[in-house]
N, C-alpha and C positions, 0 to 999 in steps of 0.2 A: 691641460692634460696632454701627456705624451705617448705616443705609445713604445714599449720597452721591449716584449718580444713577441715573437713569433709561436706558435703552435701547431705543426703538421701531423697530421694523422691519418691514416687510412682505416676504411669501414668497408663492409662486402657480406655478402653471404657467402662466400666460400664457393671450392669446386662441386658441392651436393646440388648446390641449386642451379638451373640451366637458366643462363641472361633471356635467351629466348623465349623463356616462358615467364618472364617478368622479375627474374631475378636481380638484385643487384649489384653489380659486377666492383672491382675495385673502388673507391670513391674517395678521393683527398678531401680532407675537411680541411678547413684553417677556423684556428683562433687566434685575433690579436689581442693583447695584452696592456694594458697601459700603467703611465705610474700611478695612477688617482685609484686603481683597482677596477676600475670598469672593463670587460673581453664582451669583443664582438665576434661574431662567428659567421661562418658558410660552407656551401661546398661546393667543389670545383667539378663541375659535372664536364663527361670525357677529355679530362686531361691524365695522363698515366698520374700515376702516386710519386714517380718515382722525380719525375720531372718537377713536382711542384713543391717535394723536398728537398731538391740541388737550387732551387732559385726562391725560397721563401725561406729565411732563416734567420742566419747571423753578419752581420755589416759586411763580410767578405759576399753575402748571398747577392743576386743578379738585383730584385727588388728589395732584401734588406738594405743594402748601402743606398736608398734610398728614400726609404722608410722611416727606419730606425730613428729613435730621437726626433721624428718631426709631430709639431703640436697639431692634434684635430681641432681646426679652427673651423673649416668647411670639406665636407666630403669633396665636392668639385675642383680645389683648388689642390687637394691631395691629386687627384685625378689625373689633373692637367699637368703636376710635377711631374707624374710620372709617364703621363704621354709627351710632353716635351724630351724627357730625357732618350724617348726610344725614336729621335725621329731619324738617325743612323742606321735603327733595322728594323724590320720588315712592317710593323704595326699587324699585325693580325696574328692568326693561328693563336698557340697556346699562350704566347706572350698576354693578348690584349682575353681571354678568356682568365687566365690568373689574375691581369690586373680586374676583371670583374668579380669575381670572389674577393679580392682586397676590398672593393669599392663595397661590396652590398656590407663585410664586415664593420667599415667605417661607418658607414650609415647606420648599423647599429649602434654600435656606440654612440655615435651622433645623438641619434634618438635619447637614447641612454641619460646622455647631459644632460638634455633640452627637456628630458620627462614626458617625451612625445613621441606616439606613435610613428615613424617613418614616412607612413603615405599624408600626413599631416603638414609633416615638414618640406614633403612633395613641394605643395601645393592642393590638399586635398578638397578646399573647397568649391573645386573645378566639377565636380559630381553630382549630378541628381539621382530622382528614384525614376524618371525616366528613362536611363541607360540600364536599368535591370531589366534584364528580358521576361520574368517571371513573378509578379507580387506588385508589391506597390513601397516593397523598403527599398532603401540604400542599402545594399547587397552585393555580392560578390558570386558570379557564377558558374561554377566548375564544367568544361564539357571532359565527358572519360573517352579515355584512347582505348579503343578495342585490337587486343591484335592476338592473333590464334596459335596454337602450337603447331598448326602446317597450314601450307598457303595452297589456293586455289580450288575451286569445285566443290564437290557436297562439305565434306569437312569442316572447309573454312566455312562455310556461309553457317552452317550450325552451330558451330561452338560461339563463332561474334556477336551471332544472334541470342544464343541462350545466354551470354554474360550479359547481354546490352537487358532483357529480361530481368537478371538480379538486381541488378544497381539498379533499374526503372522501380521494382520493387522496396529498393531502399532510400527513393526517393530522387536519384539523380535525374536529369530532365535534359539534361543532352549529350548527345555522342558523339564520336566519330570512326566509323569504321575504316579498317584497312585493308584491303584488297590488294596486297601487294606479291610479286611476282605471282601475278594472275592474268588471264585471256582481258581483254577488251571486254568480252562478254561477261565473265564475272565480276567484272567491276561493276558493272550495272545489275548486272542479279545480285550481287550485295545489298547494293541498296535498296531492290524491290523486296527480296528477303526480310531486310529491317523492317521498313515500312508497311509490310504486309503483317508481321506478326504486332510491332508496335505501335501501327496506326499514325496519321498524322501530325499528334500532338508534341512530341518530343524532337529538338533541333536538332539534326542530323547534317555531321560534316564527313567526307570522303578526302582519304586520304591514300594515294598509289604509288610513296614514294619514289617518284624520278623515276617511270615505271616508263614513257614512251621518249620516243627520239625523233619523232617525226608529229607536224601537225593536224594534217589532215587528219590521223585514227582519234586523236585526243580532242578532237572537234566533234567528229560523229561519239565518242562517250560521252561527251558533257551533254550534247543536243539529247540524247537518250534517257540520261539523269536528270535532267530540267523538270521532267514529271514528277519526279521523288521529294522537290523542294529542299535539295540540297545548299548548305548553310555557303557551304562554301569548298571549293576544290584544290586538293594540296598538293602539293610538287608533283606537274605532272613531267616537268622535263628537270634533268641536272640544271641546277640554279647559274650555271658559268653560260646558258644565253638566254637571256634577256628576250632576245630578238621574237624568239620562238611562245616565251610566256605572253609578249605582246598581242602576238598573230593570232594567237587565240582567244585573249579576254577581247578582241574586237569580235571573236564570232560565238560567245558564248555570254547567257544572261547571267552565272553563275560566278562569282566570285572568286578569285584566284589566288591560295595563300603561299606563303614561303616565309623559311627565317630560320629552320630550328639550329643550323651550322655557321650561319653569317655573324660576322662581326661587325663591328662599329657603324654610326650611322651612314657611314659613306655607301656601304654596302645595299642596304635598307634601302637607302637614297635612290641609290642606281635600280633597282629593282622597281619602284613605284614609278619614275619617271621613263625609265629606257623601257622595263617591262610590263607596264601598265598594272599591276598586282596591286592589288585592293585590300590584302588581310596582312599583315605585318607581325612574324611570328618568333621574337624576338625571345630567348633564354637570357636570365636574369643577370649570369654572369656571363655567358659564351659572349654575347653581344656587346660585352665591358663592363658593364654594372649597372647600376641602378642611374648613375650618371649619366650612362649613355641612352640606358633603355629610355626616360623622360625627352630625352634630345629627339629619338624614334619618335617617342609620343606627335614633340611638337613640330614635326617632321610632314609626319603624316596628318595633322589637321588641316593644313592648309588643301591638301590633295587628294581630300577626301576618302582617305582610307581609314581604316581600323586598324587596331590592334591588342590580339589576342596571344599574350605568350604562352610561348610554347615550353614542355616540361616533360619528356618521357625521362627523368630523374625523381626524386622522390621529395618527400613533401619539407624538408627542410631547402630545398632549390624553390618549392611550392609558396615557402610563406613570403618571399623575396616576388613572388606573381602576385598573391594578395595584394601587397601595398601598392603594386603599380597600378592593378587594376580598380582600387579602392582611388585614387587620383584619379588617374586618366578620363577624361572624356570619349576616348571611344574605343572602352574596353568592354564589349558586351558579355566576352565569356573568357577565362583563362583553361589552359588545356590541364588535365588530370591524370594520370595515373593509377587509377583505385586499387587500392590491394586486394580489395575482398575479392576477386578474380582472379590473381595471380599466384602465382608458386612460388613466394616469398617469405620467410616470417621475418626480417627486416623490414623489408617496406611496409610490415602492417604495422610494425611497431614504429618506426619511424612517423607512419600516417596518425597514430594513435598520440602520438608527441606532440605535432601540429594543430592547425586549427581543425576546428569540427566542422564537418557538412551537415547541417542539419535542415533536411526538408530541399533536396536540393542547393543549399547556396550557404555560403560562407559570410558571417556577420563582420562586420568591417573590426580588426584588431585595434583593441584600446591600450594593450601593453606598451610600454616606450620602448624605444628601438626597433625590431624588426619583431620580437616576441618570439622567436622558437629556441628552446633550450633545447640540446643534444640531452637526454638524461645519463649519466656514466655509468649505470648501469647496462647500459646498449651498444654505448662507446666500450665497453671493456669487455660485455659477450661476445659482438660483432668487427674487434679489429683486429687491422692484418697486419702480419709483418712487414 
C-alpha cells in the first residue's frame, strides 16, 4: 500500500470565539490518502495553516517529493526517510512538528493494515493496572488544564476553582491549575484555594508558565506548595536553561515538568539529564510523532522520569496521547482540555468525536489505527478558508 495523496484543511471557531477562553484558533488537519483506500489522519497543532499547505501536498511540495509514492511498510522507517533527508536544515521548529502529524497519520493507517489498535503495535504489552492512578483497570487517565479568562488575584483563583468543581462533579479526578502571569503569592494561594474547596483527594498539578527568571523566588514557591501535595510543577523558567530547572529540582521535593514546545528526543534528552526534570511533556506531533514520542518514552525510563503528554489542542491531538499512554510504562496521566468549561462549540464537538471519559478515565481504544474519525459534518461547519 502506497500512499497517493495528500489532504490539507483547516478547522477553527472563527473570530466570535476568543483563543483565550478556550477557543480553537486555526487548526491544519492532514489526511493521507493511499492506493489500497485506507486515509489516516491528524492535526498539526500551532503550526499556521498556511505553512502546512505550501509543504504538504503535491511531488513539487517540501514533504510530498518525498512522501508521495512511498510504500507504508513501517511508520519508523518513513520517519527516518524523512529525517535523513532534513539533515541540511534545521531539524526542529515547524519542519520536525509537520513531520509529526505525517508520522501519527502513518500510524494510523499502519494500525489500519495490521487491524490493530496503535498503542498495540507500540508495544502495548509494557502496561499494568498498577500505572493507573485510580481503580484497579488498565486505564487511561485524563488530568484537566484549568485556565481562566483573567490572570491573578480573586478572579482567577475563583473561576479555576469553580470549573475544577464541575469536572470533579462529572467525574474527572485530576487537575492542573494555572497561575499564570501572577504574584509568587498567588501561585500558592491557588493552590491552597483548590485544595481547600476540593480536599485532598483529587491530583493536583501547578502550572506558571515560564512565569520566574530567577531561582531563589521559584524555590521559596515550591517550598510553600510542598504542603498542597502538588503532583508536579510546570515551567517554571523559559525551557532554553536547563541550568536554572536543575538548581531547583535539587531544592525542591516537587517534581519538575516541561515539553509542551520541544521537539525531538534530543531536546527531551537535554532537559532530564542537564535539567534534572522528572515529568516529560511531550505533544504527540510537536515533538515528531508517535515515533519519536516512544524514543521519549524509552528515553526516560532508564532516568527515572515520567511521562505525561502534554495537549492544550483538542481531542483529535488527544486520541494520538491515548495510545502512548495506553503503552507506556510511565504514563500515569495525560493532560486534558475539557470542553465543558470552555467557550468553544468545536472543542466540544470535536471532544464528543473522540474517546469518552467515563468515571474519570479513558478505556484503552480497541479500534485499528488511531480510532478518531473527523465527522464532515464538523469538518464542513467549522472550516476555514
Amino acid at each position: 500500500m502506497k500512499i497517493s495523496r495528500f489532504e490539507v484543511f483547516a478547522i477553527g471557531d472563527g473570530p466570535g470565539v476568543d483563543p483565550d477562553k478556550g477557543g480553537v484558533e486555526p487548526l491544519a488537519c492532514i489526511r493521507i490518502h493511499t492506493d489500497g483506500g485506507l486515509i489516516g489522519f491528524s492535526e498539526v497543532f500551532r503550526v499556521p495553516p498556511g505553512v502546512v499547505k505550501a509543504t504538504v501536498g503535491g511531488p513539487d511540495t517540501h514533504f510530498g517529493r518525498l512522501l508521495l509514492g512511498q510504500e507504508i511498510t513501517h511508520p519508523e522507517r518513513l520517519w527516518q526517510l524523512v529525517w535523513d533527508a532534513f539533515i541540511h536544515t534545521n531539524r526542529r521548529g515547524w519542519e520536525i512538528m509537520i513531520l509529526g502529524a505525517l508520522d501519527v497519520a502513518i500510524w494510523d493507517i499502519y494500525g489500519q493494515m495490521l487491524n490493530q489498535p496503535v498503542w498495540q503495535l507500540l508495544g502495548g504489552v509494557q502496561r499494568g493496572p498498577f500505572q493507573t492512578p485510580f481503580g484497579q483497570q488498565v486505564e487511561v487517565t485524563p488530568y484537566c488544564t484549568l485556565v481562566s479568562d483573567v490572570w491573578g488575584g480573586e478572579p482567577m483563583f475563583t473561576q479555576q476553582v469553580a470549573r475544577a468543581e464541575r469536572l470533579a462533579e462529572l467525574g474527572y479526578r485530576a487537575f492542573k491549575v494555572e497561575p499564570m502571569f501572577s504574584t509568587p503569592t498567588d501561585v500558592v494561594e491557588m493552590a491552597r484555594r483548590f485544595r481547600k474547596t476540593l480536599g485532598t483527594a483529587p491530583t493536583l498539578m501547578v502550572d506558571v508558565g515560564y512565569l520566574f527568571n530567577d531561582v531563589p523566588t521559584a524555590v521559596r514557591v515550591c517550598r510553600e506548595l510542598e504542603e498542597f501535595n502538588v503532583y508536579f510543577f510546570e515551567t517554571p523558567f523559559p525551557v532554553d536553561v536547563p541550568d536554572a530547572y536543575a538548581k531547583l529540582a535539587a531544592k525542591t521535593s516537587i517534581p519538575l515538568a516541561m515539553g509542551e514546545h520541544a521537539v525531538t528526543r534530543w531536546e527531551f534528552l537535554d532537559m532530564m539529564d542537564r535539567g534534572q526534570v522528572a515529568v516529560m511533556q511531550p505533544y504527540m506531533t510537536t515533538c515528531g510523532g508517535l515515533t519519536e514520542a516512544k524514543r521519549i518514552v524509552e528515553l526516560a525510563v532508564p532516568r527515572g522520569a515520567i511521562v505525561c503528554p502534554g495537549n492544550w489542542s483538542t481531542q483529535i491531538l488527544g486520541a494520538a496521547s491515548v495510545h502512548l499512554a495506553a503503552y507506556s510504562p510511565i504514563t500515569p496521566f495525560i493532560e486534558f482540555a475539557p470542553a465543558e468549561v470552555f467557550d468553544s462549540p468545536l472543542r466540544q464537538e470535536l471532544q464528543n468525536a473522540g474517546f469518552p471519559v467515563r468515571d474519570g478515565v479513558i478505556s484503552l481504544p480497541t479500534r485499528p489505527g488511531i480510532g478518531y474519525e473527523l465527522p464532515r459534518e464538523i469538518e464542513k461547519k467549522y472550516q476555514l478558508s
